[in-house]
C-alpha positions in Angstrom: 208.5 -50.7 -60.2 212.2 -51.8 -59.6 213.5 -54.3 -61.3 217.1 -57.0 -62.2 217.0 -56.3 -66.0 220.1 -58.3 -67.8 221.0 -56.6 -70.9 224.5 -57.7 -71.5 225.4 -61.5 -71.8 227.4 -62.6 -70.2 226.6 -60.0 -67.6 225.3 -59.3 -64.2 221.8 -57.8 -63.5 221.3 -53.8 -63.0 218.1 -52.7 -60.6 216.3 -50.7 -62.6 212.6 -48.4 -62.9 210.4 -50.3 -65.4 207.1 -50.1 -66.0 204.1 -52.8 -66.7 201.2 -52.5 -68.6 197.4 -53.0 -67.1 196.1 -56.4 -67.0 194.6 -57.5 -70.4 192.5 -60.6 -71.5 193.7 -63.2 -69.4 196.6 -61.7 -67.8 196.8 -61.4 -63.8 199.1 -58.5 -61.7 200.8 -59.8 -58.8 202.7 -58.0 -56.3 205.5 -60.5 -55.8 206.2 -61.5 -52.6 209.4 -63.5 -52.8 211.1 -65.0 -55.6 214.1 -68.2 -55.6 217.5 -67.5 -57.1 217.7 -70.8 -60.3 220.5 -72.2 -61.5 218.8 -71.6 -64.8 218.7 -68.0 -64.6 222.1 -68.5 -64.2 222.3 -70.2 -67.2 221.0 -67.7 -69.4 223.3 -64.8 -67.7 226.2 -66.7 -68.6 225.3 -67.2 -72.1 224.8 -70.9 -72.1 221.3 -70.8 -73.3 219.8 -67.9 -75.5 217.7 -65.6 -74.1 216.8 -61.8 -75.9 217.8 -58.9 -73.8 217.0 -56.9 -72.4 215.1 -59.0 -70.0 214.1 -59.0 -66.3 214.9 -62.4 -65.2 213.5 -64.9 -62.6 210.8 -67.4 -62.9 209.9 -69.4 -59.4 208.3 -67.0 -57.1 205.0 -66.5 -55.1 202.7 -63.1 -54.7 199.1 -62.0 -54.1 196.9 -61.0 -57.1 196.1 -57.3 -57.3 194.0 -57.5 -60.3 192.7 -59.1 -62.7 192.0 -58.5 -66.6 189.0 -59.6 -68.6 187.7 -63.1 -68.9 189.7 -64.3 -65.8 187.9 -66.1 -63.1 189.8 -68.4 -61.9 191.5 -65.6 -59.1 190.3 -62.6 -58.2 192.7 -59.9 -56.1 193.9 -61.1 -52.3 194.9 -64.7 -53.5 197.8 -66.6 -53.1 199.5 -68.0 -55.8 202.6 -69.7 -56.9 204.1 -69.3 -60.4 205.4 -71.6 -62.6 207.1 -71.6 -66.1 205.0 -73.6 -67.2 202.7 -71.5 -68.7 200.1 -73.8 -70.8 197.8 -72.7 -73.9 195.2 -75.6 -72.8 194.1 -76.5 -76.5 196.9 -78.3 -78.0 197.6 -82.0 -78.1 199.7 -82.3 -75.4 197.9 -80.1 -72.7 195.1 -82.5 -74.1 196.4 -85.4 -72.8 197.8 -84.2 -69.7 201.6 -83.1 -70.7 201.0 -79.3 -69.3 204.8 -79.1 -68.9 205.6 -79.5 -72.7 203.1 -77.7 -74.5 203.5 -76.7 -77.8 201.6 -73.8 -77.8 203.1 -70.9 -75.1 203.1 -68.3 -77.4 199.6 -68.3 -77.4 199.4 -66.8 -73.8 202.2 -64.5 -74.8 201.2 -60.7 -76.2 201.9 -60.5 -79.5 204.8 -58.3 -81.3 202.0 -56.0 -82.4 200.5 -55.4 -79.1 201.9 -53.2 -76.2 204.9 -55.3 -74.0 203.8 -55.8 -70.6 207.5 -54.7 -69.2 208.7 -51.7 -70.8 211.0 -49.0 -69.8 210.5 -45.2 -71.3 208.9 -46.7 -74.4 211.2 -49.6 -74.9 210.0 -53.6 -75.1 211.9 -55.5 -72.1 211.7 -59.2 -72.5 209.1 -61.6 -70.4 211.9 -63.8 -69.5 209.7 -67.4 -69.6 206.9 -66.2 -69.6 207.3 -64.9 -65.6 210.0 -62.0 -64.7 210.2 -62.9 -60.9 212.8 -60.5 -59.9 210.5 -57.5 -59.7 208.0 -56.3 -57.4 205.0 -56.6 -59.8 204.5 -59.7 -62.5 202.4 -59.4 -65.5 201.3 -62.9 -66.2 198.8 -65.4 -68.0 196.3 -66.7 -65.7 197.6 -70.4 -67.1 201.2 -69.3 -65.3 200.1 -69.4 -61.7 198.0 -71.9 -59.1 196.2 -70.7 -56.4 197.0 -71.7 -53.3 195.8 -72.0 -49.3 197.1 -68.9 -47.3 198.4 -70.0 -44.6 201.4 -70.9 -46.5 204.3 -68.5 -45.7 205.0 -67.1 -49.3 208.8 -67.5 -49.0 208.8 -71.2 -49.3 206.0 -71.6 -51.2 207.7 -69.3 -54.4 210.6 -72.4 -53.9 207.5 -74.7 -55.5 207.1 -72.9 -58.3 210.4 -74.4 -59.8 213.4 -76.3 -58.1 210.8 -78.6 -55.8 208.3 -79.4 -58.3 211.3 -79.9 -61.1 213.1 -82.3 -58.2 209.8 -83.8 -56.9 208.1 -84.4 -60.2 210.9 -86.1 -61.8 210.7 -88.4 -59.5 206.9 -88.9 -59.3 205.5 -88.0 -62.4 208.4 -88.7 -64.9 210.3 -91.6 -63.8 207.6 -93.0 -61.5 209.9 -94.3 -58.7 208.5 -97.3 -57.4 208.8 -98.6 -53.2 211.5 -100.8 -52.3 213.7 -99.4 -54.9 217.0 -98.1 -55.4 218.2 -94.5 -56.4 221.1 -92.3 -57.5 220.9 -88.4 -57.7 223.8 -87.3 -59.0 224.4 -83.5 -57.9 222.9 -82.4 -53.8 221.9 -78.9 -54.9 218.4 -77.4 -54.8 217.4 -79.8 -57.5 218.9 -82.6 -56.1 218.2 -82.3 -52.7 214.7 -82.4 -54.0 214.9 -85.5 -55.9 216.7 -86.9 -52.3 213.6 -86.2 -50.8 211.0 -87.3 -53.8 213.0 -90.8 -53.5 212.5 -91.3 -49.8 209.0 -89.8 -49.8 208.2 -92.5 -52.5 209.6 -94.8 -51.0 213.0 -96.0 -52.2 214.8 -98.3 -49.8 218.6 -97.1 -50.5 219.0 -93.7 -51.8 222.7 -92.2 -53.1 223.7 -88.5 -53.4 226.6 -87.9 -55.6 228.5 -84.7 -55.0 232.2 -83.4 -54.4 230.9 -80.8 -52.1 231.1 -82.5 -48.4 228.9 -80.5 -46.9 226.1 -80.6 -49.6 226.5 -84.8 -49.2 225.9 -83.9 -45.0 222.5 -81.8 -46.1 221.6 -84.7 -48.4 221.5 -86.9 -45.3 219.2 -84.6 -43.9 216.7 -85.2 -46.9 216.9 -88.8 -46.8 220.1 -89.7 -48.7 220.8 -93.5 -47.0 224.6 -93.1 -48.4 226.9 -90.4 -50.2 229.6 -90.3 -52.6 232.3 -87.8 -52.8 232.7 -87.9 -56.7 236.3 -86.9 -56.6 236.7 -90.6 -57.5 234.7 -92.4 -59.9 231.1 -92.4 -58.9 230.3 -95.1 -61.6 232.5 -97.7 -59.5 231.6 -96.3 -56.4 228.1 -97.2 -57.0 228.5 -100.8 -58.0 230.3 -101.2 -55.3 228.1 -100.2 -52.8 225.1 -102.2 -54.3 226.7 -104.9 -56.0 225.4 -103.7 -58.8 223.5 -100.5 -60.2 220.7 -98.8 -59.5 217.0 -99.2 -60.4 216.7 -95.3 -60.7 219.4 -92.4 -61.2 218.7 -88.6 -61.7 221.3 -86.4 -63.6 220.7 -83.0 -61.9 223.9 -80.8 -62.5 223.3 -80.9 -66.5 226.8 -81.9 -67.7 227.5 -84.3 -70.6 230.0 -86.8 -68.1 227.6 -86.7 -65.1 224.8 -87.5 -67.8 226.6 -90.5 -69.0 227.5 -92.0 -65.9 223.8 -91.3 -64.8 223.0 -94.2 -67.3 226.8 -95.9 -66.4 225.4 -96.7 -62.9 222.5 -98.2 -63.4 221.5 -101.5 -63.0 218.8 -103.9 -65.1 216.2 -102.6 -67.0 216.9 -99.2 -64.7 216.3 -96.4 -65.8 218.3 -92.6 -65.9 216.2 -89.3 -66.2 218.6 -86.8 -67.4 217.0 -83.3 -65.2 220.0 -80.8 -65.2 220.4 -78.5 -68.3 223.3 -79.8 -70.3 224.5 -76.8 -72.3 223.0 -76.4 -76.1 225.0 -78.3 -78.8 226.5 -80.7 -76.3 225.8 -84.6 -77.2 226.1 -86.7 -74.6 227.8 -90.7 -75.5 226.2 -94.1 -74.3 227.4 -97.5 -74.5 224.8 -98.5 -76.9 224.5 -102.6 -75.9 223.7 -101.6 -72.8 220.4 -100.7 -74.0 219.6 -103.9 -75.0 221.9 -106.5 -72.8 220.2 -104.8 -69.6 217.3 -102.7 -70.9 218.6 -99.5 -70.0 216.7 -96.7 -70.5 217.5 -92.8 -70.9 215.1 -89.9 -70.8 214.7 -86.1 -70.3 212.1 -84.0 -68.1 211.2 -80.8 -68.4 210.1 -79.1 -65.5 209.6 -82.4 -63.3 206.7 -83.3 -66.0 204.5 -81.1 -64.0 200.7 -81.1 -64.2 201.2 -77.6 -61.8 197.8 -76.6 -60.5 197.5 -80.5 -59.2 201.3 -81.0 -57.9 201.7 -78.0 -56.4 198.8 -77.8 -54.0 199.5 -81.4 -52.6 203.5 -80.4 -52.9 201.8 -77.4 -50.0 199.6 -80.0 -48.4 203.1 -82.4 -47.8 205.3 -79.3 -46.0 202.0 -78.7 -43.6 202.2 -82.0 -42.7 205.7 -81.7 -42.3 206.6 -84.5 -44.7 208.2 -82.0 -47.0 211.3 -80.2 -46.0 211.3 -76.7 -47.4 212.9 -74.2 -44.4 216.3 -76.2 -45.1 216.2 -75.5 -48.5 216.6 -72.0 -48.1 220.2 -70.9 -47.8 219.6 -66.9 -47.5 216.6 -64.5 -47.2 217.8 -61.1 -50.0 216.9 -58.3 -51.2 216.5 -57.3 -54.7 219.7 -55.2 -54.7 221.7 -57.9 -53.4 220.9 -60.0 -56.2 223.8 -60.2 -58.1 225.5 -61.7 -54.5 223.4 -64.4 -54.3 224.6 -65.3 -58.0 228.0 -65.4 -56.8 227.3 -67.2 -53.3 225.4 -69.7 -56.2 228.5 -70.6 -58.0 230.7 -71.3 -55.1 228.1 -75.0 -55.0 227.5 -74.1 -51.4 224.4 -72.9 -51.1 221.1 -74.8 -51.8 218.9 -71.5 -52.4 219.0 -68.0 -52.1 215.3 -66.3 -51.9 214.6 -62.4 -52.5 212.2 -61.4 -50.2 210.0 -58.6 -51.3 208.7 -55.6 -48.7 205.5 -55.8 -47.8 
């Protein structure tokens, strides 16, 4: 099958012939049918995180099973699913008490070093890239990486779930627990932000802020339900207090830099609280004023994939776009192909676009 394998870092992706192995114990083939361009991926081509090469990349995509290995019963071939990084063993403490999104215990849907890869390429091991490899047009996964899901979904939006809408959405229900009437700051309007915009107004926040200095992403977060913007040309900090009088109840970092993630917990107000989404580079420590955390209660935390419980969010994430209380078509900036892959990268680092999808053939 053709693949984008990354083997240099920092480097672009090459389309290449690789080859998967057959379903084993608990492993599921997919034909992909469409797979989201991530800001992470990005990430990891540009070196900021580690990642071995060489890889195929990718991670939030949708496809239909082809087959299944032993033991697996919960899809058989002609389903729907979405995938999701969040691969989970089911056994350790936290998938016991209901914290699929950090489990400790991944490797343990993984193959082994001593058994056969499931990507190779003329007898050579290409890395699983988390667990997922979306940018091909077959994945060999765990049957704990996807959710099965109704098919009259159209694929294309639904492989946006697997990642930037539940890590956008999530974060705002499951993590930070947004409660009506409130107020809200999300500081960055691209794909994650846009979906934290729309978590806020779908729980029920009363003023909602997008921070960007991209006017035309602050216009699209109107659509979403942003109730006012700020250009953050100028100090979004003072901007915010002086729109509310004060800060906010709830901000969301989702750019992952060490200044926005400080003035994420800057703006906030009493006893509010700042959930830091974006991926702020390794080795990078971010700086609070540390009175503020007791004068006002201020509160700081991470979360990791929207703090996801997968094969529950995603299926009412589905049932929300049917009903057309989720917006999805907007989200998607451009419909690729795999060879134009390394374009959308580049149209992704310009801050205009919110996402570029690869649309398999049929």
């Amino acid at each position: 099958m053709k693949a984008a394998v990354l083997r240099d870092v920092p480097g672009e992706l090459t389309i290449e012939d690789v080859e998967l192995a057959e379903p084993g114990p608990g492993e599921v083939l997919l034909k992909t049918a469409a797979a989201g361009l991530c800001h992470s991926d990005l990430h990891f081509m540009e070196g900021k995180f580690p990642t071995p090469t060489p890889a195929v990349l990718g991670h939030e995509s949708a496809g239909v099973v082809e087959a299944v290995g032993p033991g697996v019963t919960y899809v058989q071939p002609g389903d729907h699913v979405i995938t999701c990084l969040s691969v989970y063993c089911g056994n350790c403490e936290p998938c016991l008490t209901g914290h699929l999104s950090v489990c400790a215990n991944k490797a343990e849907t993984a193959r082994g070093d001593d058994e056969a890869p499931r990507i190779s390429q003329n007898g050579e091991r290409i890395d699983q890239f988390l667990h997922m490899s979306s940018f091909g047009e077959h994945m060999l996964v765990h049957e704990h990486g996807v959710v099965k899901i109704r098919k009259d979904m159209p694929l294309d939006r639904a492989a946006l779930i697997g990642c930037g809408v539940t890590t956008g959405l999530g974060a705002v229900f499951n993590t930070a627990r947004v409660e009506v009437g409130s107020t809200v700051a999300v500081l960055g309007a691209g794909g994650i932000g846009l979906n934290a915009i729309q978590g806020a107004r779908i729980a029920g926040a009363r003023r909602i802020i997008a921070i960007d200095m991209v006017d035309t992403k602050l216009d699209i977060a109107k659509e979403f339900g942003a109730t006012d913007v700020i250009n953050a040309s100028e100090d979004p900090v003072a901007q915010v207090h002086g729109l509310l009088g004060g800060g906010v109840d709830y901000s969301f970092e989702c750019i992952g830099m060490k200044q926005t993630a400080e003035q994420s917990f800057n703006m906030l107000g009493q006893r509010g609280t700042a959930t830091v989404v974006g991926m702020i580079p390794m080795g990078v420590n971010i700086e609070l004023h540390g009175i503020m955390l007791m004068v006002q209660e201020s509160k700081i935390q991470g979360s990791n994939m929207g703090s996801n419980r997968f094969r529950v969010d995603m299926p009412r994430y589905i049932d929300l776009y049917m009903q057309g209380r989720l917006k999805l078509d907007e989200l998607v900036s451009a419909r690729i192909t795999l060879e134009e892959i390394n374009a959308g990268f580049d149209a992704m680092k310009t801050g205009e676009v919110a996402r570029s999808v690869i649309v398999f053939d049929d």
